[in-house]
LUMTOR-973509 format. One record per residue: residue in three letters; x, y, z of N, C-alpha, C, CB in turn. Coordinates in steps of 0.02 Angstrom, whole numbers. Each point is the difference from the previous one (the first is absolute). Glycine has a CB too. Example, Ala and Ser with C-alpha at 12.3 -4.5 7.8 and 13.67 -1.06 7.14 Angstrom:
R  miza      nx      ny      nz     cax     cay     caz      cx      cy      cz     cbx     cby     cbz
R   ALA     660    -284     390     -45      59       0      45      60       0     -95     -59      62
R   SER      77     112     -98      42      59       3     -39      55      37      59     -32    -108
This chain:
R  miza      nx      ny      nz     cax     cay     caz      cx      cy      cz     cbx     cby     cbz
R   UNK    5263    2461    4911      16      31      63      18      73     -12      40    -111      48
R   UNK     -67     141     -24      31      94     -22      43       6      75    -131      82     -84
R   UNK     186     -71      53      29       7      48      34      84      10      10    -142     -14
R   UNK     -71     180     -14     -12      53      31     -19      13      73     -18       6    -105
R   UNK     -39     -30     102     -45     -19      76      47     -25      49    -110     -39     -55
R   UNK     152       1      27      90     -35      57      27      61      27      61    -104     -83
R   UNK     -47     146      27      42      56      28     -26      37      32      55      -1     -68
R   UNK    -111      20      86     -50      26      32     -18     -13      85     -31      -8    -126
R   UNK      34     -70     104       2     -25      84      75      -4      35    -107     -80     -29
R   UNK     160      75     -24      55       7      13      17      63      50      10     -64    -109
R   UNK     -29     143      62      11      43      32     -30      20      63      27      13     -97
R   UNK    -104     -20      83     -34     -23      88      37     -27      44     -92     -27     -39
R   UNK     116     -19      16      42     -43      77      61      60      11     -11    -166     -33
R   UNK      45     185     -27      68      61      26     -29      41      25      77       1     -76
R   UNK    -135      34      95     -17      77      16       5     -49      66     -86     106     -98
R   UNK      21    -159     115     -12     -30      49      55       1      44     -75     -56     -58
R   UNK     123      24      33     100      -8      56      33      56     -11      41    -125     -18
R   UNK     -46     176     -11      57      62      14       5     -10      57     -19      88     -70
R   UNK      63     -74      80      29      31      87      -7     -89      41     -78     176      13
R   UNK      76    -205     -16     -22     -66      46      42     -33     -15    -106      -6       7
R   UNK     145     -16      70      41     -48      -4     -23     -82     -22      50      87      84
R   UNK      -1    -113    -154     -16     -83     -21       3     -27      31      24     -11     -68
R   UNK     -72     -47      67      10     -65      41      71     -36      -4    -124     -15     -21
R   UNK     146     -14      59      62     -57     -12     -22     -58     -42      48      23     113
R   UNK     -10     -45    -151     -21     -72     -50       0     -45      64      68      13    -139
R   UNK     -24     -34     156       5     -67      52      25      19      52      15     -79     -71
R   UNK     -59      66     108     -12     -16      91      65     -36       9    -143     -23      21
R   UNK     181      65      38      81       3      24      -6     -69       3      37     112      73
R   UNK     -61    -146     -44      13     -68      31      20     -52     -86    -110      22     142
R   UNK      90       9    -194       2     -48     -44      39      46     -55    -112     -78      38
R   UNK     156     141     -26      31      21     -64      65     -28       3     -63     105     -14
R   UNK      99    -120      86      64     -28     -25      20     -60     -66       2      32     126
R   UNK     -65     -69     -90      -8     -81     -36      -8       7     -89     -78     -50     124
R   UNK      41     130    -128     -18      35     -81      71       9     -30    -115      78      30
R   UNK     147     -39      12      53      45     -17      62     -80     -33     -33     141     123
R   UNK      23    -170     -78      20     -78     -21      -6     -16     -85     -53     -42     127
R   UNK      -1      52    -136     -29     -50     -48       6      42     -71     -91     -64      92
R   UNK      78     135     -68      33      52     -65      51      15     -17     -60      39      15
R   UNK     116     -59      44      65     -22     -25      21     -60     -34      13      61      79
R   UNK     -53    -119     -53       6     -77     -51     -34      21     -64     -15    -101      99
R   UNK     -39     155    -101     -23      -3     -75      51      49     -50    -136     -19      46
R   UNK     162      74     -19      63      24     -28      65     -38      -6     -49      88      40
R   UNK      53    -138     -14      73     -21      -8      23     -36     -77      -9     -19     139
R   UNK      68      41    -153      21     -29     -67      43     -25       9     -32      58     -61
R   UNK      31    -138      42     -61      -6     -56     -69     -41      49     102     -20    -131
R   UNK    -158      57      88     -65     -11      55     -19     -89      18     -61     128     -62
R   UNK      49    -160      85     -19     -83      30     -56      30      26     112     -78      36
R   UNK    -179      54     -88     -63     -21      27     -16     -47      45     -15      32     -86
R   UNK      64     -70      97       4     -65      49      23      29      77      41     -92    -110
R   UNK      -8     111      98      35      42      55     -38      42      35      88      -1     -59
R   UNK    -133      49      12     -33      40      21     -74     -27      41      68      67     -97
R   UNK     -98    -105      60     -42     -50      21       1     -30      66       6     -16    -104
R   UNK      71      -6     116      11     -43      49      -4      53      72      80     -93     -88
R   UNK     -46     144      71      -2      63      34     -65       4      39      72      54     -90
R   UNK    -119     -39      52     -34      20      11     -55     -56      36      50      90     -84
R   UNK     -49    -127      72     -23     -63      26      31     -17      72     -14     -38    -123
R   UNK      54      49     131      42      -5      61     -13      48      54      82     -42     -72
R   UNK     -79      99      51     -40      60      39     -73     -12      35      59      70     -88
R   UNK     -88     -82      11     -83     -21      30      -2     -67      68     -50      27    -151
R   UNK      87     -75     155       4     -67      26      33      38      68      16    -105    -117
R   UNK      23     156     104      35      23      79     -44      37      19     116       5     -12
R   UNK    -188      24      -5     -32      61      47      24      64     -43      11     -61     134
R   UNK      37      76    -156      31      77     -19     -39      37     -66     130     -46      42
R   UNK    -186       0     -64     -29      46     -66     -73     -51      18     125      42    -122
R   UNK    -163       0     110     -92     -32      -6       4     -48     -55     -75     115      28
R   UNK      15    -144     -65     -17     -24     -41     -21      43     -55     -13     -80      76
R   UNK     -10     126     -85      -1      77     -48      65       0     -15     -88      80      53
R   UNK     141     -51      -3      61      29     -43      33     -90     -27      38     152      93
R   UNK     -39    -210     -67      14     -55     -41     -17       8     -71     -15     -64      97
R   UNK     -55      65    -115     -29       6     -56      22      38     -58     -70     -21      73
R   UNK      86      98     -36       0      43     -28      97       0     -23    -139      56      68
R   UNK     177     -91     -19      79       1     -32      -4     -62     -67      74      32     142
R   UNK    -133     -82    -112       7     -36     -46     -20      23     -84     -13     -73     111
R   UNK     -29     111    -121     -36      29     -54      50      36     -32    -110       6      52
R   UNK     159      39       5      49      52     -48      58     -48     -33     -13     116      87
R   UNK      14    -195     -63      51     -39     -23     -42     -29     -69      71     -30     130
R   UNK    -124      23    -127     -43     -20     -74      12      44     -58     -95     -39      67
R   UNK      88     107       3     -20      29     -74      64      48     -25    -142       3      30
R   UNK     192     -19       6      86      29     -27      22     -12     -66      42     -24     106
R   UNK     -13      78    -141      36     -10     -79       2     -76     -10      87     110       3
R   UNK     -34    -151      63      28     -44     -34     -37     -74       9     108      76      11
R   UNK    -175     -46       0     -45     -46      22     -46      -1     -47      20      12     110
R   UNK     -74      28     -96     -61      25     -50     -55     -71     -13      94     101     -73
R   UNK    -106    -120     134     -54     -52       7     -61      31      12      73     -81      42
R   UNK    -117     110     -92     -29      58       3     -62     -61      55      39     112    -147
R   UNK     -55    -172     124     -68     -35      19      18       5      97     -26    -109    -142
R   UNK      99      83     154      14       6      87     -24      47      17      91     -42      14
R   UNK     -56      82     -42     -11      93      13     -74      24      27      82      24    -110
R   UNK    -118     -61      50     -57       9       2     -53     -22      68      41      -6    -124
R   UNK     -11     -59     136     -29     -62      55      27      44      43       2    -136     -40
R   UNK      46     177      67      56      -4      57     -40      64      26     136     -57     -48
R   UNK    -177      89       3     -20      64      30     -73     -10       9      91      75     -54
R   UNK    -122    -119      49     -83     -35      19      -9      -7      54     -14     -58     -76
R   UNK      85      -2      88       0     -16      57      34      61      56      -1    -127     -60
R   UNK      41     179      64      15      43      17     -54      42      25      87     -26     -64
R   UNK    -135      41      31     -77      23      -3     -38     -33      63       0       7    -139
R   UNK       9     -64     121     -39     -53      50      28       4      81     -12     -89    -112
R   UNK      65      86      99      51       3      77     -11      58      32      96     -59     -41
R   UNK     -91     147      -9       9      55      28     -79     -25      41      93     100     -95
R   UNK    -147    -109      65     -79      21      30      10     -54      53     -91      42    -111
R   UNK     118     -91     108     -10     -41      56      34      29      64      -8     -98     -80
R   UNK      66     127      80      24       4      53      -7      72       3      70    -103       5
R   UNK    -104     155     -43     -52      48      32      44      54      32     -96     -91      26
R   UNK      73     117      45      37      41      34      22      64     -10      19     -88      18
R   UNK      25     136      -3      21      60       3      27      15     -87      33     -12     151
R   UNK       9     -55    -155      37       2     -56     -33     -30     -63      94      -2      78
R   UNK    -174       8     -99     -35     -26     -53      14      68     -53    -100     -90      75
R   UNK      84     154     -60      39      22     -51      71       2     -42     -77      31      53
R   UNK     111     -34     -15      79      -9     -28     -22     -68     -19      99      74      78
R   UNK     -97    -139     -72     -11     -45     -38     -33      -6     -42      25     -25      60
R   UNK     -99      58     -64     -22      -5     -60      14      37     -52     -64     -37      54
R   UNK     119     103     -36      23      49     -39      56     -34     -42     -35      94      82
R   UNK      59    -135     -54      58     -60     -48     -28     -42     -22      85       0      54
R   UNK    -129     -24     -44     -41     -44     -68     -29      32     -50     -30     -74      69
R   UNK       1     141     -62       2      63     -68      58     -12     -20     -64     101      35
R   UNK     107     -69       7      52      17     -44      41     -77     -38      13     126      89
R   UNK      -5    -175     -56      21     -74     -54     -46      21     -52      24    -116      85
R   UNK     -76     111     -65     -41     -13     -78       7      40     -55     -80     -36      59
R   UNK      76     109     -48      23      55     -30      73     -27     -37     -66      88      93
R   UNK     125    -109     -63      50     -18     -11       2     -49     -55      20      33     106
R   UNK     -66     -78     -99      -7     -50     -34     -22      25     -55     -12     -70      81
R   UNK     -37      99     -95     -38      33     -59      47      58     -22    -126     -29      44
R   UNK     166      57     -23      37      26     -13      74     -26     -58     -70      42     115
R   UNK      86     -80     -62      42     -32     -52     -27     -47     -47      76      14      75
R   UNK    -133     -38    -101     -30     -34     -38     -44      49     -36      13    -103      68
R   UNK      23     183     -65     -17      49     -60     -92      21      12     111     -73    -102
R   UNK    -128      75     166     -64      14     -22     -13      69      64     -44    -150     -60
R   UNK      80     214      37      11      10      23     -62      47      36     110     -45     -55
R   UNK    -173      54      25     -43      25       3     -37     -10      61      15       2    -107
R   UNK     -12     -84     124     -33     -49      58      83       8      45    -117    -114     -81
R   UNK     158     125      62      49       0      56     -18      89      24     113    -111     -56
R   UNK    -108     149      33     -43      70      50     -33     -38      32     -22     103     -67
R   UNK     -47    -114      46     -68      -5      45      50     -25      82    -124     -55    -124
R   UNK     142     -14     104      26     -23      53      49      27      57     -29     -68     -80
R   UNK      71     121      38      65      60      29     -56      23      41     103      50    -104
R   UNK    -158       6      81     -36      33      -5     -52     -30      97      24      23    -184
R   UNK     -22     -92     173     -41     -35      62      35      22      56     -39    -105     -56
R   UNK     104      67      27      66     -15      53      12      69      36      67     -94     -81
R   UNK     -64     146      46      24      64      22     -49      15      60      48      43    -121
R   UNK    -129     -56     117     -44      35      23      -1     -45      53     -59      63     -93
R   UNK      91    -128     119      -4     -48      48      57      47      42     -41    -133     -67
R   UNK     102     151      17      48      30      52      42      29     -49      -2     -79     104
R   UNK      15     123     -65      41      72     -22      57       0       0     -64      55      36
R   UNK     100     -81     -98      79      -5      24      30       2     -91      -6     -99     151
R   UNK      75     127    -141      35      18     -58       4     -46     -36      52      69      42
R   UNK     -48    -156     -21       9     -49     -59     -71       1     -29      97     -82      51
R   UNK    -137      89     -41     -77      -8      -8      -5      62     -55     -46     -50     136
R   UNK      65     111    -106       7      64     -58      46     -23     -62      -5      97      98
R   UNK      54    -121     -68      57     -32     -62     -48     -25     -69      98     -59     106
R   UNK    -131      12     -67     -18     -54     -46     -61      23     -54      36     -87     101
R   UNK     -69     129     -62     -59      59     -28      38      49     -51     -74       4     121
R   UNK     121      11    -130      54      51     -23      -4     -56     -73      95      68     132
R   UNK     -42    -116    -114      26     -47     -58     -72     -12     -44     110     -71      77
R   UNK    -150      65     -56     -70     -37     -36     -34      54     -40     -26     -87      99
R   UNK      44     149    -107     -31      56       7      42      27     -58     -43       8     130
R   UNK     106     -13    -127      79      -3     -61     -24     -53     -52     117      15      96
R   UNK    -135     -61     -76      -6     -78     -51     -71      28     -39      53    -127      97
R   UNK    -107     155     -76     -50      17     -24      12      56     -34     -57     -54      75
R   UNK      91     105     -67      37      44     -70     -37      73      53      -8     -95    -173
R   UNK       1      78     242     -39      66      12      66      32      58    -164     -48     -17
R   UNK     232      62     -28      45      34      40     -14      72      27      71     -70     -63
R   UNK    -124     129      35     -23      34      40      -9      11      81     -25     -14    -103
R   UNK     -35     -52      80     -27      -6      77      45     -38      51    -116       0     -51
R   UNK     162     -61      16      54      -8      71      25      63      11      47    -116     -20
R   UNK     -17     145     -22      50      76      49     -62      49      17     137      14     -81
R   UNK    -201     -23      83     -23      54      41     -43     -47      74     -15     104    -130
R   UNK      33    -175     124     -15     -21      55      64       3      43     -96     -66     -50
R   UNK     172      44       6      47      17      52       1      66      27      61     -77     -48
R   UNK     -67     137       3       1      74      38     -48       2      33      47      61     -70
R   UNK     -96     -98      99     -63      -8      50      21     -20      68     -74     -35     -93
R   UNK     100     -24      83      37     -40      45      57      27      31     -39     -81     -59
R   UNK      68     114      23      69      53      24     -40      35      47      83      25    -113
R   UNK    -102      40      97     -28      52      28     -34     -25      50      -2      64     -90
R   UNK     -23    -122     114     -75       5      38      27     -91      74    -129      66    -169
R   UNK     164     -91     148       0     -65      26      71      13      68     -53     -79    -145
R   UNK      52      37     179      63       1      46      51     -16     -26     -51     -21      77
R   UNK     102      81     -53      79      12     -27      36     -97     -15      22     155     102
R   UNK     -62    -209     -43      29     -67      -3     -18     -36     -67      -7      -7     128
R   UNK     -33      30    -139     -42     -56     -64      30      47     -56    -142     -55      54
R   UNK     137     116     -71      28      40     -52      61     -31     -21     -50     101      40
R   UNK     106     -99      33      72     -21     -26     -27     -76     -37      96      66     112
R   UNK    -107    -102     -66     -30     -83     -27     -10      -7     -68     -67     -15      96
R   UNK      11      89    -133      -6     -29     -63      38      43     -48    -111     -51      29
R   UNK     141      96      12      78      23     -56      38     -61      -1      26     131      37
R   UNK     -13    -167      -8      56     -70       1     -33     -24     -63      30     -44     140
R   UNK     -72      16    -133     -41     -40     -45      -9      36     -52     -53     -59      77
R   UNK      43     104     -84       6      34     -67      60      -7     -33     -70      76      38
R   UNK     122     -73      10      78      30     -34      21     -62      -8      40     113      58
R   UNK     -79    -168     -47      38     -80     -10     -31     -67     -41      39      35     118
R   UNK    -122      -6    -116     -23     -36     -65      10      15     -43     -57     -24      29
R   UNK      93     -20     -85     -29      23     -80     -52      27     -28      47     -67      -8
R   UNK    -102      36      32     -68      21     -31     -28      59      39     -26    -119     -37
R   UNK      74     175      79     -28      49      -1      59      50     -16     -98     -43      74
R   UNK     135      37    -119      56      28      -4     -13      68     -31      60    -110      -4
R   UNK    -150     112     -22     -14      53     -63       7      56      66    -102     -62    -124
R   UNK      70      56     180     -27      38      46      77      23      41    -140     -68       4
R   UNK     201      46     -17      56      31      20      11      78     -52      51    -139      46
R   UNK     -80     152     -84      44      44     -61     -10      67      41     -27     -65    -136
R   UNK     -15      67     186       0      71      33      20       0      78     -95      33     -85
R   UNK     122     -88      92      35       5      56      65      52      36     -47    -106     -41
């Protein structure tokens, strides 16, 4: 994979969104029920059971689709204290399957989180070369700072710290003041982009 040619389409998509307001990840009607479930996956100490149940409960009340089911379920597979890489794997097929089925306004943002699981997945299972490509999809489905995040980290892991800080000074200069702050957070709070703080 040259994942030269990545960075390439990468930057295409940044010239493409300067100035353009990001899409929202999740449609109002279904972020409370999220905002839920990223607090059960932060809580210490974490209960995969709990979280599960959560989330299962939501789906059965109406308050989350069958996509975001899938997709809380996958981040519980594929969590530190989990690491069921094969669920992980199943949880985002079928995720795949659900986003195309139920189609609509919101097929990009859904299919932009099944890039990005997978990416994630390949990511933390060290491959980080096929986790770009996948960052790299996700980004171009939709334009948003966790999506840059994740393109950043993969880009550090591949030893090409150059080009993350001249995609973040891209992204600075050129993207909306909302998503900039977004991926200063994320910068200033992952580990794995901590190289890209030293000129802060």
């Amino acid at each position: 994979m040259d994942h030269r040619a990545l960075l390439e389409r990468i930057y295409q998509a940044v010239d493409q969104s300067a100035y353009l307001t990001p899409a929202v990840h999740v449609a109002p009607r279904q972020r409370a029920a999220m905002e839920a479930i990223g607090q059960s996956l932060q809580a210490r100490p974490f209960s995969p059971e709990a979280t599960r149940d959560l989330a299962h409960a939501l789906h059965d009340s109406g308050k989350i689709d069958r996509v975001k089911l899938l997709s809380a379920l996958h981040v519980v597979a594929a969590h530190p204290e989990v690491r069921d890489w094969n669920e992980a794997a199943r949880l985002v097929g079928e995720q795949e399957l659900a986003a195309l089925d139920l189609g609509g306004p919101e097929l990009d943002a859904n299919m932009a989180a099944v890039e990005r699981h997978r990416g994630v997945l390949a990511f933390l299972r060290g491959h980080h070369e096929a986790a770009l490509d996948y960052f790299t999809r996700s980004f171009e489905r939709e334009r948003s700072a966790e999506n840059l995040g994740n393109i950043l980290c993969a880009l550090i892991r591949l030893g090409d710290l150059d080009d993350a800080r001249d995609l973040r000074d891209q992204v600075r200069a050129g993207f909306p003041a909302e998503l900039v702050t977004h991926l200063n957070q994320i910068i200033s709070q992952d580990p794995d982009l901590a190289l890209l703080r030293t000129e802060d």
